[in-house]
Short mmCIF file of the C-alpha atoms (twelve columns), coordinates in Angstrom:
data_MODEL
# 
_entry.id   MODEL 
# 
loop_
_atom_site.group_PDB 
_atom_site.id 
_atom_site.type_symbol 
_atom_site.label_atom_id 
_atom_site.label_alt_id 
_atom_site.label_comp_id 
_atom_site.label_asym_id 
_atom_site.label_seq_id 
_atom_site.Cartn_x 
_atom_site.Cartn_y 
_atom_site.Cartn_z 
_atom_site.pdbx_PDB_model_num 
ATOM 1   C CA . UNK A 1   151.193 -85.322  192.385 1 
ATOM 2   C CA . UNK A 2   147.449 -85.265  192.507 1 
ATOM 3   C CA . UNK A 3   147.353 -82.853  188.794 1 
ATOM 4   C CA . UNK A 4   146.048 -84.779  186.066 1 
ATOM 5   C CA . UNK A 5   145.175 -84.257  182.219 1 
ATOM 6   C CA . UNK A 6   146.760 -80.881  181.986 1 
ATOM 7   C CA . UNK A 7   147.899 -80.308  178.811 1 
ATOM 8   C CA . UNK A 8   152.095 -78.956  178.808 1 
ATOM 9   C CA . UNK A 9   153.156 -78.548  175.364 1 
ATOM 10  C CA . UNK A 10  152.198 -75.873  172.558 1 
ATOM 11  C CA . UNK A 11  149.300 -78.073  170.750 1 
ATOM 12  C CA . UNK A 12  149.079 -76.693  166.773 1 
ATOM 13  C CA . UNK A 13  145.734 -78.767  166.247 1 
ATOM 14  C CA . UNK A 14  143.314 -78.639  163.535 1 
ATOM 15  C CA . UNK A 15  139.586 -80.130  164.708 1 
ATOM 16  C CA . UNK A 16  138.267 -82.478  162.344 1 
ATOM 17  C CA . UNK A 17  137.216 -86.122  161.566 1 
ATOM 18  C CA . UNK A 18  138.836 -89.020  161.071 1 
ATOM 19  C CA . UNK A 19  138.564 -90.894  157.888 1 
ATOM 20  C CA . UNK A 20  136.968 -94.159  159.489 1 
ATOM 21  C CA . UNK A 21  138.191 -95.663  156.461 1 
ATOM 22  C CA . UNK A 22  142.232 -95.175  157.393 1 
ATOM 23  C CA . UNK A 23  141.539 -95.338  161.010 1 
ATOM 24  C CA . UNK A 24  138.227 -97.540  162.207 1 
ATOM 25  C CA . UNK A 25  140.416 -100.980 162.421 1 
ATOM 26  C CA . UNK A 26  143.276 -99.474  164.381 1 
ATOM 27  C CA . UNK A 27  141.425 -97.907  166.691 1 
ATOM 28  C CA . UNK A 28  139.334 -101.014 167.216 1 
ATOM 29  C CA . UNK A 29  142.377 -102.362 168.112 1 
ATOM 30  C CA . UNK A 30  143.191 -99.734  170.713 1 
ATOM 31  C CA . UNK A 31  139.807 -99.594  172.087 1 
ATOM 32  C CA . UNK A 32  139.933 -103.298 172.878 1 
ATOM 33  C CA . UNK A 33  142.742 -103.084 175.096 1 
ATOM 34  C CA . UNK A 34  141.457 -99.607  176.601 1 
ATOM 35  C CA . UNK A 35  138.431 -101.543 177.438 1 
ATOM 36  C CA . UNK A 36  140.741 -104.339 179.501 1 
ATOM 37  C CA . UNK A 37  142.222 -101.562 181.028 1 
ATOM 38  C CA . UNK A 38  139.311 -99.716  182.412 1 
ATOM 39  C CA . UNK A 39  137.932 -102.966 183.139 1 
ATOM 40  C CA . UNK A 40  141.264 -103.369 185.638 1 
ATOM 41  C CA . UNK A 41  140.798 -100.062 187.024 1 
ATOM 42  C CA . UNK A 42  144.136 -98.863  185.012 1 
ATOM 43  C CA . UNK A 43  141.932 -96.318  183.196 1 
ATOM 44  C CA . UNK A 44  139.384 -94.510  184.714 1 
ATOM 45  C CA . UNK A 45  137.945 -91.413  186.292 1 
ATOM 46  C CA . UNK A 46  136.937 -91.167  189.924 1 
ATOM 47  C CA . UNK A 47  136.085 -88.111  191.771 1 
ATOM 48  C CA . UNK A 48  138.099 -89.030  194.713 1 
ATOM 49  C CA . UNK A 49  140.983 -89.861  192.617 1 
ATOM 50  C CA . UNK A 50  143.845 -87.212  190.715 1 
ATOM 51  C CA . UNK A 51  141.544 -84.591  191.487 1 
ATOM 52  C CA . UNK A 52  138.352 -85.994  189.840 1 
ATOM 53  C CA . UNK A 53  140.284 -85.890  186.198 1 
ATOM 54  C CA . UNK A 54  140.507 -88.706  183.794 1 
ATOM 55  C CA . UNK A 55  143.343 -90.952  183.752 1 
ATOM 56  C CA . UNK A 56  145.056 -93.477  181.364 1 
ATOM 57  C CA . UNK A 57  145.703 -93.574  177.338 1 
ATOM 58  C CA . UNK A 58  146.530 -95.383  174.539 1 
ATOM 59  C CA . UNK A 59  148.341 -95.086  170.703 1 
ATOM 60  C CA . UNK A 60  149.302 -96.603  168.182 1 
ATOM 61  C CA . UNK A 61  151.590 -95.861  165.230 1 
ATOM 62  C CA . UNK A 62  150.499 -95.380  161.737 1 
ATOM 63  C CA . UNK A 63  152.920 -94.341  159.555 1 
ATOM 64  C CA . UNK A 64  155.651 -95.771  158.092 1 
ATOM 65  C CA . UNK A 65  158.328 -97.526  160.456 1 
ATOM 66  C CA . UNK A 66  161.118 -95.563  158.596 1 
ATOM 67  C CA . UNK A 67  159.399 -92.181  159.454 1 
ATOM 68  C CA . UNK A 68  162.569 -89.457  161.251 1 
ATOM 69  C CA . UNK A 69  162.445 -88.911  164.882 1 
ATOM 70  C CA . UNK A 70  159.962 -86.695  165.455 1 
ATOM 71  C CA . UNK A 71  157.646 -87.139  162.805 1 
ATOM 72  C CA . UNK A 72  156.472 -91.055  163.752 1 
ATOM 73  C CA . UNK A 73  152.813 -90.348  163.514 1 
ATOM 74  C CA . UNK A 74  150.823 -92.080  165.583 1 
ATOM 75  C CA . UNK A 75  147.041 -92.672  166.496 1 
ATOM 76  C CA . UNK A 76  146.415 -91.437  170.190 1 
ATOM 77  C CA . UNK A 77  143.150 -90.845  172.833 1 
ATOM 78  C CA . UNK A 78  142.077 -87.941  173.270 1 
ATOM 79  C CA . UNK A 79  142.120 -85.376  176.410 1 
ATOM 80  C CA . UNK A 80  140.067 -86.350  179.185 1 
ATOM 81  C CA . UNK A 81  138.740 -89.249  177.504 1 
ATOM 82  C CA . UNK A 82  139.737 -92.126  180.540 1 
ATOM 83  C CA . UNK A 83  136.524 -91.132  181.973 1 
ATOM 84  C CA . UNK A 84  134.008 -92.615  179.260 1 
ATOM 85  C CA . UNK A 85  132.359 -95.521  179.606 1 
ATOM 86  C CA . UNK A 86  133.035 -96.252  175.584 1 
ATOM 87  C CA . UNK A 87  135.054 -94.829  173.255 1 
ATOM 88  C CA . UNK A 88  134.560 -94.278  169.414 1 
ATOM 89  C CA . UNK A 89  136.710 -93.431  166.316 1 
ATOM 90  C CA . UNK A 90  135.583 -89.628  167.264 1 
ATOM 91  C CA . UNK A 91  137.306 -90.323  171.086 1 
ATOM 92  C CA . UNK A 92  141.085 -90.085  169.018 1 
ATOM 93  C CA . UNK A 93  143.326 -87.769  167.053 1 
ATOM 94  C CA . UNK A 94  146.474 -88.040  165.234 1 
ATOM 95  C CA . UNK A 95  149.883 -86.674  166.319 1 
ATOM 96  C CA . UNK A 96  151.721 -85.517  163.271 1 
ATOM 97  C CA . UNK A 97  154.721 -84.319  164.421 1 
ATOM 98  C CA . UNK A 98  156.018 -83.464  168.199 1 
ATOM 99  C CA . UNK A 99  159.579 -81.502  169.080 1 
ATOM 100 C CA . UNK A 100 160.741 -81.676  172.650 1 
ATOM 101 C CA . UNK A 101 163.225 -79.083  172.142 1 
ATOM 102 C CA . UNK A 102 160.693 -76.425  171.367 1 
ATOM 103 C CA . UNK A 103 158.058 -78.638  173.446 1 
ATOM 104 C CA . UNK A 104 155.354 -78.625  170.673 1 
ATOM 105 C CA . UNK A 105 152.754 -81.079  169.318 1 
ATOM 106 C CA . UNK A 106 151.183 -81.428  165.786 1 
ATOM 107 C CA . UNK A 107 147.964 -83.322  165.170 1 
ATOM 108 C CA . UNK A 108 144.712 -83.111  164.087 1 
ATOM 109 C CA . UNK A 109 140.953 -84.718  164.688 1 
ATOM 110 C CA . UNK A 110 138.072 -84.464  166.175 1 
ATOM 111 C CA . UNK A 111 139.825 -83.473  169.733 1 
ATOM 112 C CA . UNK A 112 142.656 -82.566  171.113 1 
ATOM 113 C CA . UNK A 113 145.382 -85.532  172.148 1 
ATOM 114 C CA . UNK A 114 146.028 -86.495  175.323 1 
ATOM 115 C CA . UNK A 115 148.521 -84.708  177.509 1 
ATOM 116 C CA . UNK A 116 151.109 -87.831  177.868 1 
ATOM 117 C CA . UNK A 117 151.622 -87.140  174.018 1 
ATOM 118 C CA . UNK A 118 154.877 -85.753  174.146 1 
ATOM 119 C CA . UNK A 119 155.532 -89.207  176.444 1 
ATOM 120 C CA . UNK A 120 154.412 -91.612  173.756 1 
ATOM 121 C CA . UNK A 121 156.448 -89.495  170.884 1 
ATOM 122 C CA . UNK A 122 159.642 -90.112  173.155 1 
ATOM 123 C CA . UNK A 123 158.963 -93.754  173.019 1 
ATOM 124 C CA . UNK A 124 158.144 -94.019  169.450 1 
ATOM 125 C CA . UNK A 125 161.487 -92.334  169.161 1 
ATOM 126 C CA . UNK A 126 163.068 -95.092  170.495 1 
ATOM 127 C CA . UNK A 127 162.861 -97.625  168.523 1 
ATOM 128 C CA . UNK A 128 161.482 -98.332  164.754 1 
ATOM 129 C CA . UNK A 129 159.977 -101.764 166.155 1 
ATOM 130 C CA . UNK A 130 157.754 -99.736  168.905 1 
ATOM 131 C CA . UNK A 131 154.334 -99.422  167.693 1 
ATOM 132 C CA . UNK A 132 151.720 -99.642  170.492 1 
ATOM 133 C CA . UNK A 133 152.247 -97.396  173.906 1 
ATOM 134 C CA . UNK A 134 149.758 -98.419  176.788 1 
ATOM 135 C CA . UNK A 135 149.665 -95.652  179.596 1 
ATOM 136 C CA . UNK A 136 148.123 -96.572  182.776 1 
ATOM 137 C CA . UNK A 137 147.487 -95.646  186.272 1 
ATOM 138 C CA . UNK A 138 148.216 -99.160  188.925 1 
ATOM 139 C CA . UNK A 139 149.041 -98.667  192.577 1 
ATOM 140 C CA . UNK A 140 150.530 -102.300 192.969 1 
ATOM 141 C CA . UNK A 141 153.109 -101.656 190.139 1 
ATOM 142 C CA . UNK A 142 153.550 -98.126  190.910 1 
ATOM 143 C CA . UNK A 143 154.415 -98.935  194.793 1 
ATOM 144 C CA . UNK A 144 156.133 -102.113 193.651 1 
ATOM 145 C CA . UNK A 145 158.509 -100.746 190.462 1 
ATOM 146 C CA . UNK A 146 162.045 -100.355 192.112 1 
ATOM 147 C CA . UNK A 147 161.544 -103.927 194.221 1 
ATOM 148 C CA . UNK A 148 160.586 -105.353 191.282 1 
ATOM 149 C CA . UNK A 149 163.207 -103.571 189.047 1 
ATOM 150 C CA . UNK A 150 161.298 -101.815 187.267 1 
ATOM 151 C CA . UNK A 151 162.962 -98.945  185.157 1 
ATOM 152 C CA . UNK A 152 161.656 -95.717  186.893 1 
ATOM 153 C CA . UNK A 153 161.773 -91.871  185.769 1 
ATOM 154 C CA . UNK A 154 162.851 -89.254  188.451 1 
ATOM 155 C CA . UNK A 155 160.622 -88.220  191.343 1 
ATOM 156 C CA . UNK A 156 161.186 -84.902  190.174 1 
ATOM 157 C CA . UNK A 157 160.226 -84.585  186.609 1 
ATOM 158 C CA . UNK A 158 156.430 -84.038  185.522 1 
ATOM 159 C CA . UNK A 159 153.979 -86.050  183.028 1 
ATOM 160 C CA . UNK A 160 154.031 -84.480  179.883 1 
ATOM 161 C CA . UNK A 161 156.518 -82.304  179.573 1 
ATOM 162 C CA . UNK A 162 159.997 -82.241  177.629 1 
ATOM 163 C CA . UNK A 163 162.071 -83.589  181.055 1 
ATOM 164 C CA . UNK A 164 159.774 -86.709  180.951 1 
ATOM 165 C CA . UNK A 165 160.716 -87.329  177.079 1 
ATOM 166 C CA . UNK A 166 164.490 -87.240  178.210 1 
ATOM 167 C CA . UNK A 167 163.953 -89.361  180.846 1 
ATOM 168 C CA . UNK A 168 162.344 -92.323  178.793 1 
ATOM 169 C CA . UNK A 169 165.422 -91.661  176.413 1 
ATOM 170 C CA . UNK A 170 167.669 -91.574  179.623 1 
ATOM 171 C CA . UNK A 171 165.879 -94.993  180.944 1 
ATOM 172 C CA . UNK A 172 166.104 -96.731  177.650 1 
ATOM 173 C CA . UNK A 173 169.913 -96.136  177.477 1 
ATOM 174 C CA . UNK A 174 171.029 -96.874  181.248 1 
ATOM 175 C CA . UNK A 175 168.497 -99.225  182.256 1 
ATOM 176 C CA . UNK A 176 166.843 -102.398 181.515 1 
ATOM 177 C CA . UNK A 177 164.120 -100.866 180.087 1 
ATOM 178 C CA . UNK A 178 164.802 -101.869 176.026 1 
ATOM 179 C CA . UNK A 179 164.338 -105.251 177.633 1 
ATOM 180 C CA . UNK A 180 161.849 -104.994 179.987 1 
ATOM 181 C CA . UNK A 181 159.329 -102.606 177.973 1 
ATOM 182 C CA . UNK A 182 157.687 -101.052 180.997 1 
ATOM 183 C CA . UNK A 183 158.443 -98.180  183.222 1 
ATOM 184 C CA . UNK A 184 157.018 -96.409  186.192 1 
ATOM 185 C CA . UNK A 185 156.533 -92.458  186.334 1 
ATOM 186 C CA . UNK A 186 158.875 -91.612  189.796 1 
ATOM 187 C CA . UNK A 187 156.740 -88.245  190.024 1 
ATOM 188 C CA . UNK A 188 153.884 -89.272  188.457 1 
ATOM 189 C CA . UNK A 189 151.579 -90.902  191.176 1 
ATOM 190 C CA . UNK A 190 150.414 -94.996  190.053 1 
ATOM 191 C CA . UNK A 191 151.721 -93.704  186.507 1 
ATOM 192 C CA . UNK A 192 153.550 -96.766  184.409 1 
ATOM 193 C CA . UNK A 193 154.244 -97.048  180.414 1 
ATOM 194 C CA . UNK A 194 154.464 -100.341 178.415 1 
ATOM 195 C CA . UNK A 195 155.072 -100.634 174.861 1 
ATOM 196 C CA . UNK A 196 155.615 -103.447 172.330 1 
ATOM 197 C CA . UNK A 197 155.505 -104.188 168.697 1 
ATOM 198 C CA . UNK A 198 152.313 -105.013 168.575 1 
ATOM 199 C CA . UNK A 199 148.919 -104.485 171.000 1 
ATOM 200 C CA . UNK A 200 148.898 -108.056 172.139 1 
ATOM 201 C CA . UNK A 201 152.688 -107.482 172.732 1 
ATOM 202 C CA . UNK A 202 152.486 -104.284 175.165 1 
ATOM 203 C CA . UNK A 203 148.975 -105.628 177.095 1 
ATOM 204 C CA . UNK A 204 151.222 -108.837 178.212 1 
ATOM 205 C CA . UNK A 205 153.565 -106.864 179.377 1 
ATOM 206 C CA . UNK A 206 150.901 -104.989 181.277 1 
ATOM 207 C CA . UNK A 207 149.423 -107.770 182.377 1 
ATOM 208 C CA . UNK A 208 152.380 -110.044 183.700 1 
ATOM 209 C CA . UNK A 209 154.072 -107.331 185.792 1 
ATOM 210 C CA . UNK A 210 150.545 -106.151 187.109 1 
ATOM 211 C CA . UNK A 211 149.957 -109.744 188.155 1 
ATOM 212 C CA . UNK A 212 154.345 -109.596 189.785 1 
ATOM 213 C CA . UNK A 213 153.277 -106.751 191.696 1 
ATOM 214 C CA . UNK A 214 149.870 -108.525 193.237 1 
ATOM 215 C CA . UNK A 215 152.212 -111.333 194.284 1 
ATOM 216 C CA . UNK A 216 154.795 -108.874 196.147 1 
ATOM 217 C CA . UNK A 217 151.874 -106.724 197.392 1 
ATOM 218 C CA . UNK A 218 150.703 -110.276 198.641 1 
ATOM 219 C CA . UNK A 219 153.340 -111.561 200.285 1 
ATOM 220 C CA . UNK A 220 153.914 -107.957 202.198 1 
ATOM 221 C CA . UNK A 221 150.362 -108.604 203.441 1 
ATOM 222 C CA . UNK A 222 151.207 -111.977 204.790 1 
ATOM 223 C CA . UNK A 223 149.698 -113.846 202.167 1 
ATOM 224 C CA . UNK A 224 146.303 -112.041 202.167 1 
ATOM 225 C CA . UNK A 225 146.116 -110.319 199.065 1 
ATOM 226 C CA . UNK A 226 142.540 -108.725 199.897 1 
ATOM 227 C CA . UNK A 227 144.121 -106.833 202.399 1 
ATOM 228 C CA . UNK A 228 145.456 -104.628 200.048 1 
ATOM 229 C CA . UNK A 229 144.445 -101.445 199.127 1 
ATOM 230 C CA . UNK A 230 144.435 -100.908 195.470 1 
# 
């Protein structure tokens, strides 16, 4: 489980900028909550962690909330991108279009989007009313999901790839997870998803179950919390 950033899916990408004028305020919005989450360690690169790759991403939809399956454009970081310090309008691209049956991605910007694309299509897919995706990497809720009850994918299935998107479909029909709004990645080491209607939605979802699994992790320790290893 230590592979990270790789790329899975047949990209069709065409390299150039992003009208600032379209895009500068929603990605504002984005980098905001990036910025809490490298601040919290949930985004990040560290040679000693996934292999030395970049971890974490973040999207946001922008078309229309009647848009088919398939086609619900969104606003998404780029590749490789968990490791900078800052991020810019140039650090995104847009997904187009994605199809998990021929595992393919459309887009277009300055760089390619991140591998977990096909993962935040899925979820768009789910409901009209989704609109923000926040992908992080937490120890503390990954170790903690199934105590907690968190909705979890199979051990067995990679980031990334078609399986994953049929998982999150699987998870939001036969689990709590329409309610809950977060999930962990089972083979996907400290992976976990929220989502929400809006930004401010999906980071308190982050946030509250982060702080649920600092109180279980704390109460394993015997009530020490710096004891654990995060």
């Amino acid at each position: 489980m230590v592979e990270e950033g790789v790329i899975k899916f047949s990209a069709a990408h065409r390299e150039q900028a992003l009208p600032a004028r379209r895009f500068a305020d929603l990605a504002c919005k984005l980098s905001a909550w990036r910025e809490v989450m490298a601040k919290t360690g949930l985004i990040g690169q560290t040679a000693s962690l996934y292999g030395g790759a970049g971890y974490g991403n973040v999207s946001a939809r922008v078309g229309a909330p009647t848009a088919p399956r398939g086609a619900r454009a969104f606003l998404i970081s780029g590749t490789q991108t968990g490791g900078h310090a800052c991020v810019s309008l140039g650090d995104y691209c847009v997904v187009e279009r994605y199809d998990v049956r021929l595992n393919r991605v459309e887009s277009y910007g300055p760089l390619l989007p991140s591998s977990e694309s096909m993962t935040h299509g899925a979820i768009y897919d789910l409901s009209s009313r989704v609109r923000f995706v926040l992908h992080g990497h937490t120890p503390a809720i990954w170790r903690q999901a199934r105590a907690l009850g968190i909705p979890t994918t199979d051990e067995h299935v990679a980031y990334g790839t078609p399986e994953m998107a049929q998982e999150v479909a699987r998870l939001y029909r036969d689990s709590a997870l329409a309610e809950r709004r977060i999930f962990a990645m089972g083979g996907h080491e400290d992976g976990v998803v929220v989502f929400g209607h809006t930004a401010e939605d999906a980071g308190a979802v982050l946030v509250a179950w982060l702080a649920r699994a600092y109180e279980a992790e704390c109460r394993i320790a015997g009530g020490n919390l710096c004891d654990v290893t995060r």
